[in-house]
C-alpha positions as CSV (number, residue, x, y, z in Angstrom):
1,X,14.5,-23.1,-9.1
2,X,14.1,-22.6,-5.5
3,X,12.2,-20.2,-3.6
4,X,8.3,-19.4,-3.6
5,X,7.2,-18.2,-7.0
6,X,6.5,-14.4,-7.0
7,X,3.2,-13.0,-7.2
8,X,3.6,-10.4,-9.6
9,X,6.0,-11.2,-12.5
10,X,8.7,-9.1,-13.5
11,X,6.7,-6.7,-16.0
12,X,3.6,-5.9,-14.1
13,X,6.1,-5.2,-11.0
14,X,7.2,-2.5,-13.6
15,X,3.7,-1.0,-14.7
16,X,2.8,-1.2,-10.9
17,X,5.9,1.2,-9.7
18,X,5.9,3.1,-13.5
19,X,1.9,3.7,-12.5
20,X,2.6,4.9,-8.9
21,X,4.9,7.1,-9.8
22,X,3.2,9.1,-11.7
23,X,0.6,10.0,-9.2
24,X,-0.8,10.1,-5.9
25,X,-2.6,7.1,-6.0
26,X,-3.0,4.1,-3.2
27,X,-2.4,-0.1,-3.7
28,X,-6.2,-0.7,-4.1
29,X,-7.1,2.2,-6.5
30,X,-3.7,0.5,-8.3
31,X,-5.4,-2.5,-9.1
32,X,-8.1,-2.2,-10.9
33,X,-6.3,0.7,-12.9
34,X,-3.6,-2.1,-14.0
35,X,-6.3,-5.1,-14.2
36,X,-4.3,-6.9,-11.9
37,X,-5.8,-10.1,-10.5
38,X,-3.3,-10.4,-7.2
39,X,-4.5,-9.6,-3.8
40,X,-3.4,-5.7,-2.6
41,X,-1.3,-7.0,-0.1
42,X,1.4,-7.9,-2.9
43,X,0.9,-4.4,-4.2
44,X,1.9,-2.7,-1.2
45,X,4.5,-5.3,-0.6
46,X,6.2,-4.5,-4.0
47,X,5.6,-0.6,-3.7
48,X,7.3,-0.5,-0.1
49,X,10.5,-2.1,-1.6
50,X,10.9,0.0,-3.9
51,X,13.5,2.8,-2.4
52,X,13.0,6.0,-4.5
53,X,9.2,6.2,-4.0
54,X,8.0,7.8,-1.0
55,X,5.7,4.6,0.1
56,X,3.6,5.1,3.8
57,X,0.8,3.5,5.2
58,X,-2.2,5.0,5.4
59,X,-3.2,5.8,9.1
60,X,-7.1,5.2,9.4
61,X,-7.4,6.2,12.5
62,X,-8.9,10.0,13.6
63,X,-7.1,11.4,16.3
64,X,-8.6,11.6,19.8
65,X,-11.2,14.5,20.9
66,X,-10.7,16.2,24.3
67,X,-13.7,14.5,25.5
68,X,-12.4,11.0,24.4
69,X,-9.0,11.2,26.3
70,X,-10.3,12.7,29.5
71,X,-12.8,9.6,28.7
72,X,-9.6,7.5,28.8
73,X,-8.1,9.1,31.9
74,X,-11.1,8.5,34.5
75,X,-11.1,4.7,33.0
């Protein structure tokens, strides 16, 4: 066999993207709702390659106040 092994066999890859589908959930609430031991990473990994599920980062960032971009401008 060549290649790395993969970190999620074949059947939880299924319950991962069978489990996602069916709501609006996100890799690390995933998890512990499938008692999976790998890291999230491998999760988000598996649920971004899969091409009929709308998958997209989270962005955790709040968006800039008035106050903080004219803060930005006169640095």
């Amino acid at each position: 066999m060549m290649g790395p092994t993969p970190s999620l066999p074949e059947r939880d890859v299924r319950r991962l993207v069978r489990t996602a589908s069916t709501g609006d959930y996100t890799a690390p609430q995933l998890r512990p709702m499938l008692n999976q031991t790998p890291y999230v990473r491998a999760s988000q990994c598996v649920l971004s390659n899969v091409d009929w599920l709308c998958y997209s980062k989270l962005n955790s960032t709040l968006p800039l106040s008035k106050a903080d971009k004219e803060a930005r401008k006169a640095w």
